[in-house]
N, C-alpha and C positions, 0 to 999 in steps of 0.2 A: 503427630509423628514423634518417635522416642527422642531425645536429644542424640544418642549416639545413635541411630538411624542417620540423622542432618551429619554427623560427624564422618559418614561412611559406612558405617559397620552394618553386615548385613544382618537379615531378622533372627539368623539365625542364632548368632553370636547374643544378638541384645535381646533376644528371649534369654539365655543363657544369664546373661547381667539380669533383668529380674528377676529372676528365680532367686538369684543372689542378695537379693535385694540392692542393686545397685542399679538404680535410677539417675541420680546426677552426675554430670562428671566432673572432675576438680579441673582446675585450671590449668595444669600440665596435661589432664586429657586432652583438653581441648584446643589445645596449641600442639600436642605433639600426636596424635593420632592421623587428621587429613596430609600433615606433612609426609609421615610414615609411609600411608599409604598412599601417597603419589611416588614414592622411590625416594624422598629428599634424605640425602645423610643428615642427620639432627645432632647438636651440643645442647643439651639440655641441663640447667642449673636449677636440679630441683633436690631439697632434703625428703632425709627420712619418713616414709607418712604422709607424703603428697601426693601417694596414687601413679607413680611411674611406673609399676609392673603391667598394671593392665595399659597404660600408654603405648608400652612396647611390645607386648604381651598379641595384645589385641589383631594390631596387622599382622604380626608375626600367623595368629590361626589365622585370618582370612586370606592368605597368600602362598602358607604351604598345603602341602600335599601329604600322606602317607609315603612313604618311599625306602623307608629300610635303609636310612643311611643321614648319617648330620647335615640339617641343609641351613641349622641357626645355631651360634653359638652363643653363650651368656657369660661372660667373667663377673665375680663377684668377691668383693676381699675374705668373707667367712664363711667357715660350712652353714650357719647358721643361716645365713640370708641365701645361700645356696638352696638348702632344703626348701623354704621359705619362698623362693622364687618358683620353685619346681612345681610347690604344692598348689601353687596358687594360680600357672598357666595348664595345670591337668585340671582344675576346676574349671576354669574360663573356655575352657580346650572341648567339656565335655561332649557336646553333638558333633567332635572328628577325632574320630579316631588316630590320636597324634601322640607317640612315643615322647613321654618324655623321662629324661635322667638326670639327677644330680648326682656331681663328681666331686670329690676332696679327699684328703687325707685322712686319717686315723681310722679308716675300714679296710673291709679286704678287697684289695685291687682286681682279683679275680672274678669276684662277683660284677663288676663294672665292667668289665673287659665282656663277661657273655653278654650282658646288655649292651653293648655298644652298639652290637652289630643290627639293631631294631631300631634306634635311637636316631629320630627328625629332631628333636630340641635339646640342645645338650646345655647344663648351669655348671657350671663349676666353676673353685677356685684357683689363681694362676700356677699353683706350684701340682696342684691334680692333673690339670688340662695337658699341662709341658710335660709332666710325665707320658702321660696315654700317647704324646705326639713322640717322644724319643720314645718310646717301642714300638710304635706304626699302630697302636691300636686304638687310634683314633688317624682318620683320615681325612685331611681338612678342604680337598681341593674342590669339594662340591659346597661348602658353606656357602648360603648367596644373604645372610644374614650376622652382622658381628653387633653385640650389645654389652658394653664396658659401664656397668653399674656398678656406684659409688667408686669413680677414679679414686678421688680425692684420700680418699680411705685405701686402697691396695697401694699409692706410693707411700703412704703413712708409713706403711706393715712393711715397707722394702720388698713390693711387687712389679717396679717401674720396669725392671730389664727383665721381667718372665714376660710382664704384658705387651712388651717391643717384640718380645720372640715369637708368641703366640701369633700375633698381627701380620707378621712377616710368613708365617704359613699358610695364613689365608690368602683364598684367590684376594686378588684388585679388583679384579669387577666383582665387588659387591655393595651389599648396603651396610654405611654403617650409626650405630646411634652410643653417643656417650653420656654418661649421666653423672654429674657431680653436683655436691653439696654447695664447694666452692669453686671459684676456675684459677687456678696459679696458673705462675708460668710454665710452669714442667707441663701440666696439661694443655695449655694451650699450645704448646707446641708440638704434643702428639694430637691435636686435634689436626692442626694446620701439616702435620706431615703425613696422616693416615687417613683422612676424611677429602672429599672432593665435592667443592662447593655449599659446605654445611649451614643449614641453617639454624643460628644462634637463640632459643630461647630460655628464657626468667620466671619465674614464680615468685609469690611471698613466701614467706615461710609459713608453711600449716599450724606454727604455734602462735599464740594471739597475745600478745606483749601486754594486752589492758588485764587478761584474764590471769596472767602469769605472777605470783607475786614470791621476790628474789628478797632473802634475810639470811642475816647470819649472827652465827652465837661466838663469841671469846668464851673458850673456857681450860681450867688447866690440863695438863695431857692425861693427867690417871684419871681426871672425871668423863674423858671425851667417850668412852662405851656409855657409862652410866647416865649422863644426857639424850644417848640415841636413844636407851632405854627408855625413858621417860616420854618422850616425843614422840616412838612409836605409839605408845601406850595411851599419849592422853591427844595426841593429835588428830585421832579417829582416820587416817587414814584408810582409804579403800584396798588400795594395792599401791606399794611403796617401793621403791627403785632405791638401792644403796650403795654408792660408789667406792672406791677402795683404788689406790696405785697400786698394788703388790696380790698376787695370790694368793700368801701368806697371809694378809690381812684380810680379804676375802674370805677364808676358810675359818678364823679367828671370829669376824664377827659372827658370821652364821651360825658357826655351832657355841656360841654361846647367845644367842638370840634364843634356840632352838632349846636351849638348858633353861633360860630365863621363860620359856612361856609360847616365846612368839614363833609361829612356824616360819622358817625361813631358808634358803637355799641359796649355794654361790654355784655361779658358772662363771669359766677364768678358761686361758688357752691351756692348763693342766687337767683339766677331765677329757676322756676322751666323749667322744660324740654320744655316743646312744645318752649318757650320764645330762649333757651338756641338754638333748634335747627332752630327757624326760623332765629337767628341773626347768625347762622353760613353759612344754606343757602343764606341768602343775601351776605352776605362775598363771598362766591365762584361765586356766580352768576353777580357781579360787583357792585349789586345795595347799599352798603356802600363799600368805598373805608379803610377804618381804622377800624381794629377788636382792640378793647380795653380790656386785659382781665388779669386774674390773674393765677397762675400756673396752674389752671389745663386746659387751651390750650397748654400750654407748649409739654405734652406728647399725644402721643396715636394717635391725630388726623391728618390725610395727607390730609393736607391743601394747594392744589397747586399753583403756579404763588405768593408768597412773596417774593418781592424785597427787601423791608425794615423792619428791628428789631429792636425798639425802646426799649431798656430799661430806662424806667419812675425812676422805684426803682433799685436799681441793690440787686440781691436777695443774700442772708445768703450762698448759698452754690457753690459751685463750677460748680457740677453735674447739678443743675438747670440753671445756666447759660447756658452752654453747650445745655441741650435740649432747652433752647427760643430759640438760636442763632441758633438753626439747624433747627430752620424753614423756612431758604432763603439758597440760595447757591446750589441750589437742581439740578440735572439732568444736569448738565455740565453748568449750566447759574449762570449769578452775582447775587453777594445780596450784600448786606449792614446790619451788626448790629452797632449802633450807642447808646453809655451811656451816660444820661446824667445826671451827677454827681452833688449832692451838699452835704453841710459840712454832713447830716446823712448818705452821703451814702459812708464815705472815707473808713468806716473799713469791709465793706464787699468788697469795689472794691479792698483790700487791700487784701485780702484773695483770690479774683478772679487774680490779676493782679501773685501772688507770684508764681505761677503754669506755668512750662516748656513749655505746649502744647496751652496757651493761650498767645496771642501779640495783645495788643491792644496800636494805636499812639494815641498818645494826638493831638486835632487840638484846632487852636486860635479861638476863639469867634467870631464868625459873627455879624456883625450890625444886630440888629434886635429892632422891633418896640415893645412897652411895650403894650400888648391886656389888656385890661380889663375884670374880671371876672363880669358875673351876675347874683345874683340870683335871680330875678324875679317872681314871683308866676307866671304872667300870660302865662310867658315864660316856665314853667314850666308843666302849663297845653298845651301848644300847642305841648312841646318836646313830653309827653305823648302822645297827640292824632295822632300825625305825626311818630311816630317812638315808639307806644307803649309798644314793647318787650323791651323797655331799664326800665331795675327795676329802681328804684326811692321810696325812703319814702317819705309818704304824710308829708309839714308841720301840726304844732299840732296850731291849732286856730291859735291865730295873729301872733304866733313866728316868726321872721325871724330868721335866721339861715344860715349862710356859710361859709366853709369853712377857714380853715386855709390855709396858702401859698402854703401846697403840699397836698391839700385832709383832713389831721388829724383834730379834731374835738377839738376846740381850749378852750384853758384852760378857768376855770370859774375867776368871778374876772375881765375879760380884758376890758371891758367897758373904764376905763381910756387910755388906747391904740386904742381901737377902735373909738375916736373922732378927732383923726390924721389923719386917713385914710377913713373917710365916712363922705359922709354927708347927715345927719339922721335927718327927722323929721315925725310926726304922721302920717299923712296925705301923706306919700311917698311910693308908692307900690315897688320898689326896690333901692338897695343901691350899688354903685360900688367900685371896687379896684384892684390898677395896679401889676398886676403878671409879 
């Protein structure tokens, strides 16, 4: 008999999983699935990548019905894990015919609004959801399904008083199932105020700590591009994750990665969607090799085959480290995260470094060659026409304009500084300098 057969699931469903080629289940299956489908409310402490969709996924098809109307809802912190969730319960969904929609912002609400009204399984995010409910076009009092995946992450985002409101529109007799990475207190106390008699389970984490190996480089700030460079180049990376604080710098590395050689793409909350999800498929599908992005790839998204985790910036908190770097290491194979550190970034690696469960070596500086940045208008128009979804602000009339050493938007006044390092005249369409 199939393992998810013993777990409940009827033959139907687990023909479905192997077609999929999904034969084993992980360990959040197998503790959150029999629960599910007995009715038990579930708190589930599982990360990114550990197979929670079809955990919840799963009873959700065995227990509804067709019905022309929302009988399960899905919170989720981004559009991204939105779609992500949608796409992956109409796979698992396929022998029933079961409506599903994903809802969020930066599209047209109208097209969502005629779907609604066909829609058994609704995903969305909390500021979409609370919309469609203040204009009645979403109706919640048949929901007998609520699924709060990746808490941890929507209070992050300042989603905690959308996801109090949403819950409060739902009936109480229903079922509900929470999902976090971590449990605070904030969430345990919407568990213990929204859930009735839940039962608590734990996972490991799907990254494997032996396989994982965590280094970081000192280097000065104008060399910190021209080290990444290098390291893409000579690291052999498969597909590479590069993390960035700011948009700004986001945008910055990529299209000079993309000038330099290396295909590359940023998604940040500044692109709108369609942008957001063609540069992701191109990531999974091979055709850019370096996804450039800011935290919110970090969470939510299962994002398979990364070798390498670059941190650019190393970020403010602890917990966010932890989810970049757990985007390699995955399913019993190696990764690499790699930081690379200059003077702005000693006091948060100082914060990441002090913590028990974190070991990063320090390695010695590699030779490496000094690239030059360009900004180029013409170059500029050709990264757009060639690799469009990478956002970009237009220059304003003749301004040139670039960057500072790490991305940051360089103080007014520096003109006296900047005849050291350019050589500038009228009649010159770009200006260069060694990073």
């Amino acid at each position: 008999m199939n393992k998810f057969e013993i777990l409940g699931l009827s033959p139907e469903v687990v023909s479905v999983l192997s077609n999929l080629k999904i034969t084993e289940p992980t360990e959040i299956q197998e503790k959150a699935i029999p629960l599910v489908l007995a009715g038990r409310d579930v708190i589930g402490g599982s990360a990114t990548g550990s197979g929670k969709t079809l955990a919840f996924a799963s009873p959700l098809i065995e227990n509804l019905n067709p019905g022309g109307f929302v009988q399960a809802l899905i919170l989720t912190p981004t559009r991204e894990l939105a779609e992500q969730v949608a796409y992956s319960i109409k796979k698992f969904a396929k022998n029933k015919p079961l409506n599903i929609l994903a809802v969020y912002g930066g599209v047209d609400i109208q097209k969502q609004i005629r779907k609604l009204g066909q829609t058994d399984i609704l995903v969305g995010t909390p500021g979409r959801v609370l919309d469609h409910l203040r204009r009645k076009t979403l109706r919640p009092h048949k929901i007998n399904f609520l699924v709060l995946d990746e808490v941890d992450r929507m209070f992050d985002m300042g989603f905690q008083k959308d996801v109090e409101s949403i819950i409060k529109e739902c009936p109480k007799n229903r079922q509900t199932m929470l999902f976090s990475a971590t449990v605070s207190s904030d969430i345990g106390y919407l568990a213990q105020k929204h859930t009735r008699n839940a039962k608590e389970i734990s996972i490991k984490s799907p990254v494997d700590p032996k396989k994982l190996k965590q280094v970081y480089y000192n280097v000065d700030t104008n060399k910190k591009f021209s080290l990444l460079v290098h390291l893409l180049k000579k690291e052999g990376s498969r597909l590479a994750m590069v993390f960035c604080s700011t948009r700004r710098n986001a945008d910055f590395v990529a299209r000079n990665l993309w000038n330099k050689g290396i295909k590359a793409g940023a998604i940040h909350g500044g692109l709108i969607q369609s942008k957001r999800t063609k540069i992701i498929n191109d990531f999974q599908e091979n055709k850019i090799r370096v996804l450039v992005c800011t935290d919110v790839a970090a969470r939510g998204l299962d994002i398979k085959g990364v070798s390498h985790v670059y941190n650019y910036d190393i970020p403010k908190e602890t917990k966010d480290y932890i989810h970049r770097i757990g985007r390699t290491a995955r399913a019993g194979k190696e990764g690499t995260a790699i930081n690379i550190l200059a003077s702005r970034d000693y006091e948060n690696f100082r914060n990441i470094v002090n913590r028990e469960e974190v070991i990063i070596t320090p390695l010695e500086l590699p030779k490496f060659q000094r690239v030059m940045i360009q900004e180029d208008f013409s170059k500029k128009r050709e990264f757009r026409k060639n690799y469009s979804h990478i956002n970009e602000n237009k220059p304003r009339g003749n301004i040139r304009q670039r960057p500072a050493s790490n991305g940051r938007r360089k103080p007014k006044n520096s003109n006296r500084f900047e005849s050291k390092t350019r050589n500038f005249s009228s009649n010159q369409k770009k200006f260069r300098r060694r990073y």
